[in-house]
N, C-alpha and C positions, 0 to 999 in steps of 0.2 A: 217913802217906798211902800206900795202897795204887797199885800200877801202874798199875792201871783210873784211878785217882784223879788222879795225877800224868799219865797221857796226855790227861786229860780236860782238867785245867787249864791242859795244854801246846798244845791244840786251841784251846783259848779266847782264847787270847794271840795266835793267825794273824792276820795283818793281811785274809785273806781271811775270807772266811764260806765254814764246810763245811757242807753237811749231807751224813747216808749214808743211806740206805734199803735195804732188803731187795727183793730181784730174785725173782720178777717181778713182785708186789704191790704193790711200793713205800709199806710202811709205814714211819714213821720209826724210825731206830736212835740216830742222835746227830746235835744239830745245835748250832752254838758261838754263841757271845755275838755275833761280826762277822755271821753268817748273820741274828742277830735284830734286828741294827742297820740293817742293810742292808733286809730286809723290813719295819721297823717294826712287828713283831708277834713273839711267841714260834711258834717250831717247833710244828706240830700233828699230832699222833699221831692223830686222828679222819678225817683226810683221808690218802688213795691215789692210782693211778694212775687215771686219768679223772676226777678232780677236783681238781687240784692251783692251775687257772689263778685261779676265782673265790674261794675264800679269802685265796688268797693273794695276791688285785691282780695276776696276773701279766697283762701287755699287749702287744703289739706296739706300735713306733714310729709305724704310721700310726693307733694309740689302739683299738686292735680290742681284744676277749680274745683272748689268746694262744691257737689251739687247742692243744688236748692230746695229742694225738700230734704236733705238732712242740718239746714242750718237752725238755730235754736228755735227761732220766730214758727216756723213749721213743727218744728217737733212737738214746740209745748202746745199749741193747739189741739194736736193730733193725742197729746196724753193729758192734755186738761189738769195737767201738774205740775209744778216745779222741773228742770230738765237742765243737766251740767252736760256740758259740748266744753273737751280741752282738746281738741285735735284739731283745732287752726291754728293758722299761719298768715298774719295779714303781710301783702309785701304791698307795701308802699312806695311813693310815686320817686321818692327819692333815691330806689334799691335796696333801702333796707327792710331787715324783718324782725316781726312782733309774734310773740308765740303767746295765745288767747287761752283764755278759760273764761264760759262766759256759762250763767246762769239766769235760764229766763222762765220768768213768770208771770200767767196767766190772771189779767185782772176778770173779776165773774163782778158780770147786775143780774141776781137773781142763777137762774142755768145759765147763762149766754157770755161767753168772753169778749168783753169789750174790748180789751187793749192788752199787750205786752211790755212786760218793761223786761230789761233785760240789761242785767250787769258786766262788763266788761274788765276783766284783770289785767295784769298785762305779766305774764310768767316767764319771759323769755330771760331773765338770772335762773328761776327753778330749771328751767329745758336747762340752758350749758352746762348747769352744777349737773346733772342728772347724766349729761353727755359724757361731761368730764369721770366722771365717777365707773359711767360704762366702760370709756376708754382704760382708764386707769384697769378695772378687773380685767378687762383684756390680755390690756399690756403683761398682768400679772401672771394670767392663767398663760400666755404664750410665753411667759418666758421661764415659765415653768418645765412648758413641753419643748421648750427650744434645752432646755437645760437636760432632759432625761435625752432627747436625739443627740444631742453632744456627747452626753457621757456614752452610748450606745457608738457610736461613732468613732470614741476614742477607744473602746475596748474595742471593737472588729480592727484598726487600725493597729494597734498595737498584737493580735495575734496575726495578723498580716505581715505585718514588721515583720515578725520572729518566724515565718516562710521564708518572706525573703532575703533574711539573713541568711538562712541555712541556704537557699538555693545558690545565692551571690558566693557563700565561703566556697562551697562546691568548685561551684565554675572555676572560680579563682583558683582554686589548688590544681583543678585537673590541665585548665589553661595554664599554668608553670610546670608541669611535666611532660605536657606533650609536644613533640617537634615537629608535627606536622602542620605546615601556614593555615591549609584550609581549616583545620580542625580548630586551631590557634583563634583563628577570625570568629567563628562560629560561635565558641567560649565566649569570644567578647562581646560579642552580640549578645550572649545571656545575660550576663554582664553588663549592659546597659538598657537590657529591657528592664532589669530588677530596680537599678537607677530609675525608670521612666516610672516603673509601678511605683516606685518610692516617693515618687514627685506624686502619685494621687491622694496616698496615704498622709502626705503634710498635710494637703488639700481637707483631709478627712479630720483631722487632727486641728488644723485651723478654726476649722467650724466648731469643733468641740469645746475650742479655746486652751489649746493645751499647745503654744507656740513650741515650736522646736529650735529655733534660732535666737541669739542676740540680733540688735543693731548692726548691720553690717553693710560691705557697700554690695548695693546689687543695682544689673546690667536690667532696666526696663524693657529692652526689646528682648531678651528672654524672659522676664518673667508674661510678657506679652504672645512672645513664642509658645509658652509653656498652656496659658490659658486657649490659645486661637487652637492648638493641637488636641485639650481634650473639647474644644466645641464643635469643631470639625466632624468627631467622634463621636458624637451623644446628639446634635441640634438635628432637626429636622431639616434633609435632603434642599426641599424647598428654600433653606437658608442660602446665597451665594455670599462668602466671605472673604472681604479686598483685607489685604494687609500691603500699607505701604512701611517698611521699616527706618530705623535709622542709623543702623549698622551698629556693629560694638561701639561700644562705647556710651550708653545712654543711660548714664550711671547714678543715681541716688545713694543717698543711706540710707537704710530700713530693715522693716521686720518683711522681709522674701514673702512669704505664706499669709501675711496679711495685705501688701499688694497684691499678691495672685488674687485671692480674694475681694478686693474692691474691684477690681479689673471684669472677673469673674460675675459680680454683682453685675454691673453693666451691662454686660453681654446678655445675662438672663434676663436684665429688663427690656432689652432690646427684644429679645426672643418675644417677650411677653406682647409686644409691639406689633408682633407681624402672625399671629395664630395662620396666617394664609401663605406665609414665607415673603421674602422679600431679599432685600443686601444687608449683609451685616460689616460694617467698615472698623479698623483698627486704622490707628496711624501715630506712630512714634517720634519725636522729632526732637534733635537738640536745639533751642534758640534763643536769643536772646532779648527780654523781655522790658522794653522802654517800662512799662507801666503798666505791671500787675497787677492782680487785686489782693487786696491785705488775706493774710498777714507777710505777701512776698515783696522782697524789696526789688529793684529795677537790676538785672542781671539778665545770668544765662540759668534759663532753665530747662528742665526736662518735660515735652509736652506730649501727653497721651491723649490719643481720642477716641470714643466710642461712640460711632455714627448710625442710623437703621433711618430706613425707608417707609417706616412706620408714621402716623398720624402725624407725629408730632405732639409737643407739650403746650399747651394752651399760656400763653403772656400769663393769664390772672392766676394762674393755678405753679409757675415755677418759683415765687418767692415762696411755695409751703414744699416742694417737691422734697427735700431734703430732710421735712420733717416725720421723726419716729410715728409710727404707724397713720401715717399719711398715705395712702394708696388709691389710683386710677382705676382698681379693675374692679370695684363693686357689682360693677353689671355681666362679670363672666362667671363659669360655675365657677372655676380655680381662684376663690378672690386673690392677691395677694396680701401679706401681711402687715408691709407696709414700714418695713424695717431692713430689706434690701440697700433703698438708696440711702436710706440714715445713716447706715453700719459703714457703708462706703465713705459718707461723709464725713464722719469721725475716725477713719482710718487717714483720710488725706489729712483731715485736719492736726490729728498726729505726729505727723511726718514733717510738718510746717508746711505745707501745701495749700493750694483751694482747688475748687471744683467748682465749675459752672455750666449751665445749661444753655444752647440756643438751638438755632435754626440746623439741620441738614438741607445739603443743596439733593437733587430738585423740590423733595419736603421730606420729612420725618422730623428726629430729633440726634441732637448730637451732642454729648457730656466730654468738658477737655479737664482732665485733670493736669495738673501745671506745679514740679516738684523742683525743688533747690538742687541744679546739678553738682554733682562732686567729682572737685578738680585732682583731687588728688592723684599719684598714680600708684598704679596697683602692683602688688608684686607677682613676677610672674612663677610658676609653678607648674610642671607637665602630671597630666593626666595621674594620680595613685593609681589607677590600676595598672598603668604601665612601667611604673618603677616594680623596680626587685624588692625580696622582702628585707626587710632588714635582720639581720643574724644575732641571737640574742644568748644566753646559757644563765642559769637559775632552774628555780621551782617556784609555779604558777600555781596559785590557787586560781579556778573556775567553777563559777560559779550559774549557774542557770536551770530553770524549772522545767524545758524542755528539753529530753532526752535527745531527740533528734540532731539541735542547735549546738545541743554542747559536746554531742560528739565530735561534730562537725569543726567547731571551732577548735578543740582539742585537738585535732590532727593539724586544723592549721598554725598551731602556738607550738608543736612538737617540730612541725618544720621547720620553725624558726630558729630551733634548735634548745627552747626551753623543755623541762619535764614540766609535768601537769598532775597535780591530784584536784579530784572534784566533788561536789558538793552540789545538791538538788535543791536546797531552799537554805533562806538564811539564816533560821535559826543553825542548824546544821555547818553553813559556811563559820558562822559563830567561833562555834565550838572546835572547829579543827585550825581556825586563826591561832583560839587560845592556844592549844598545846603544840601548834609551829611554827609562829607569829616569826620567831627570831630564822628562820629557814629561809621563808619566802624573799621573791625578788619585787613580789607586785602578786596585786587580785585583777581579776578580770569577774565583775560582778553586773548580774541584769538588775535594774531599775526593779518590773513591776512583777512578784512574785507572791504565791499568797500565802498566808500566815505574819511572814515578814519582807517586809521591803526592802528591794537593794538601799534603799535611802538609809532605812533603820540598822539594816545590817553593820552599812559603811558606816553611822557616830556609835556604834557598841564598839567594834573593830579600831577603830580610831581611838577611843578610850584607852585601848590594852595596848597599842602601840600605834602611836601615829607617824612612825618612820619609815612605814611599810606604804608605798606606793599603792592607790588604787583607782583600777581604770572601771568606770560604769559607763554600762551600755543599753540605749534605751529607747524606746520609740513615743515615747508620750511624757517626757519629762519638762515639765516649765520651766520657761525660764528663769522666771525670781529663785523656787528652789534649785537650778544650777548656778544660779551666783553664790546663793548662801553657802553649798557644799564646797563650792571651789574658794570660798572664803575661809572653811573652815579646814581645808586641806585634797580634798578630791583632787588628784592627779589628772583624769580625763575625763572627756565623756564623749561618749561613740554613737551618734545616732543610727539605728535600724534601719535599712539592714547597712552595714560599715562592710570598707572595704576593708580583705587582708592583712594589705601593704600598711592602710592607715594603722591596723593595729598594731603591726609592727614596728612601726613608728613611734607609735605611742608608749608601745615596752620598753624599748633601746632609751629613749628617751627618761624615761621616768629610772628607769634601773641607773642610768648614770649620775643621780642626786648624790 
């Protein structure tokens, strides 16, 4: 083997890719085996200087053709120095891509450059790690601010709550006095607007992460109802929205407020689909399902669908649709975050469900979630607010931080026919348990108060006697901490704003231990 021979073969063995060209023409002179691995094509002796980018796939990061007077071969001419270009992107003929850093330099005879060689790396593990690592601070720094909007979220919710408590006891006491139908009606209608606010306040509270429910069974076509009423309310005019129902009965077991919310999710994506309006389609259906997709087995299930007239989801891009900040809308001001449809997919997955995406007829896209029906049947129960209160006799400790609410409640816990002494915070509630602990029939105590906590309040209280009934009442209380309390003795718990009746229920109840 001749020197030419043996330098050749010694080229080839670089972990880098060289090529050299001839200055200023830039025809090829020698390029190595790593160079053609890297390009996924052989070196071309047919191509020069002003045509180097489209043969050869070469591209910028934001997917452009590379122009040609910034590729290395040019530049280092142009600076008659060493010159590092890491802002390509070769795509190759196969589809895939190679992210470059390539450093070229300048051979001199005497002033004059004869030739360029120019080293090729191939960085495309440093790009993903670098991707991944952005991703990652993202993911951190947003879930940071998803965390401060939550807790902001669940404090507006929870002094909302404690309005519409007091508005709801109102009603409720002046609707049981008065005899007049019309006025009757009208009460009740206050009365289930504070209901309907109530239902936005979960909603607020959801997002916060501060569940107000167990497991339980609930009816999809309202939690369906619940959702299509506030979008109706909020989406843009331009939106036309079909609901086909499936009557009562389309029933799950679940967390209520985190279905609204996957549901919910939907919808906005949908929204996000049509900036120019369009159809937005619900559709709820009981059926029975030959062949599921895991993790469901072949049954009857509960099928929800969220349909829009939107673009549609591209084949190549729905096996990542589902993934944590994986988002479409890069190219509008609004990006999105990219944690909608993830959040959603880990609610159904939750639930033992799936989720999949296809086609909407005539186009857009359309996501069917597909849950385990529950056969069970349910008990029936008329309306609390239209039962009577229940009639009780004792001494009620009440307990609450807002003057307003606990007046309020207080005239409704006299009507029931208990006395009432009260207390403004719980250290205070504390101290008036100690010296009447052995009096009382039961406490009626709020959840979130500052200094001390209805939570802290009830295990000091429960220490000095835990034979004393206690009912908490709360608008942002977790669930894990209401199993713990109710494991350790908590008699009730009243979500904000509660009706009346329920609390009367819950006295009668607990006083007959």
């Amino acid at each position: 083997m001749g020197d030419d021979g043996l330098l050749s073969g010694a080229i080839d063995q670089l972990p880098l890719g060289v090529w050299i060209a001839r200055a200023p023409t830039g025809e090829l002179l020698l390029a190595n085996q790593m160079f053609r691995d890297i390009m996924g094509t052989d070196a071309r002796a047919d191509v020069a200087v002003g045509g180097y980018s489209e043969p050869y796939g070469i591209y910028r990061t934001d997917g452009q053709l590379y122009p040609e007077a910034e590729l290395p071969f040019g530049r280092a001419l142009a600076a008659r120095t060493t010159v590092t270009v890491d802002d390509i992107v070769i795509h190759r003929g196969d589809g895939s891509r190679v992210h470059v850093r390539a450093h070229a330099r300048p051979v001199f005879d005497g002033d004059v450059i004869t030739h360029v060689v120019i080293a090729f790396a191939d960085i495309t593990a440093e790009r993903e790690a670098e991707q991944r690592r952005r991703t990652a601070e993202a993911g951190t720094a947003l879930a940071h601010r998803l965390e401060a909007l939550g807790n902001l979220a669940a404090g507006v919710a929870h002094d909302f709550n404690n309005m519409l408590a007091q508005i709801r006891v109102l009603a409720s006491l002046l609707r049981m006095r008065e005899g007049d139908p019309t006025r009757v009606a009208d009460l009740h209608r206050i009365e289930e607007a504070t209901d309907r606010a109530a239902a936005l306040t979960r909603s607020l509270l959801a997002f916060g992460r501060h569940p107000s429910s167990r497991n339980a069974r609930v009816d999809l076509d309202e939690v369906v109802a619940a959702v299509v009423d506030l979008v109706r309310r909020t989406f843009d005019r331009h939106i036309t929205i079909d609901v086909v129902t499936a009557g009562p009965g389309a029933n799950v077991v679940g967390d209520r407020n985190q279905l609204e919310q996957a549901v919910m999710n939907l919808a906005l994506n949908a929204r996000e689909a049509m900036p120019r309006g369009g159809r937005l389609g619900f559709r709820i259906a009981v059926e029975d399902l030959a062949a599921p997709p895991a993790p469901l087995a072949p049954g009857r299930h509960v099928v929800v669908e969220v349909s829009d007239s939107g673009p549609g989801v591209p084949v190549e891009l729905r096996p990542r649709i589902f993934e944590p900040y994986f988002t479409t809308k890069l190219d509008r001001e609004s990006p999105g975050t990219g944690l909608g449809l993830a959040t959603t997919y880990g609610v159904i997955q939750a639930h033992g469900g799936a989720i999949e995406v296809g086609d909407a007829a005539p186009h857009g896209a359309r996501f069917t979630i597909m849950l385990p029906y529950d056969a069970s049947q349910p008990v029936a129960a008329p309306p609390a607010g239209r039962r009577p209160l229940v009639a009780g006799s004792g001494l009620i400790l009440l307990v609450d931080d807002e003057d307003g609410l606990r007046r309020s409640v207080r005239r409704a816990i006299e009507r029931m026919g208990y006395q009432v002494i009260e207390a403004a915070d719980g250290a205070a509630a504390v101290a008036v348990f100690r010296e009447r602990h052995r009096e009382l029939a039961a406490v009626v105590i709020d959840h979130v108060m500052p200094a001390m906590s209805g939570r802290d309040a009830f295990m000091l209280m429960h220490a000095i006697d835990p034979g004393v009934p206690v009912v908490l009442t709360s608008g942002r209380l977790d669930t894990p901490d209401q199993e713990e309390l109710t494991a350790l003795g908590l008699g009730a718990v009243l979500p904000k704003p509660f009706d009346v009746v329920e609390l009367s229920s819950a006295l009668s109840r607990l006083a007959e231990r």
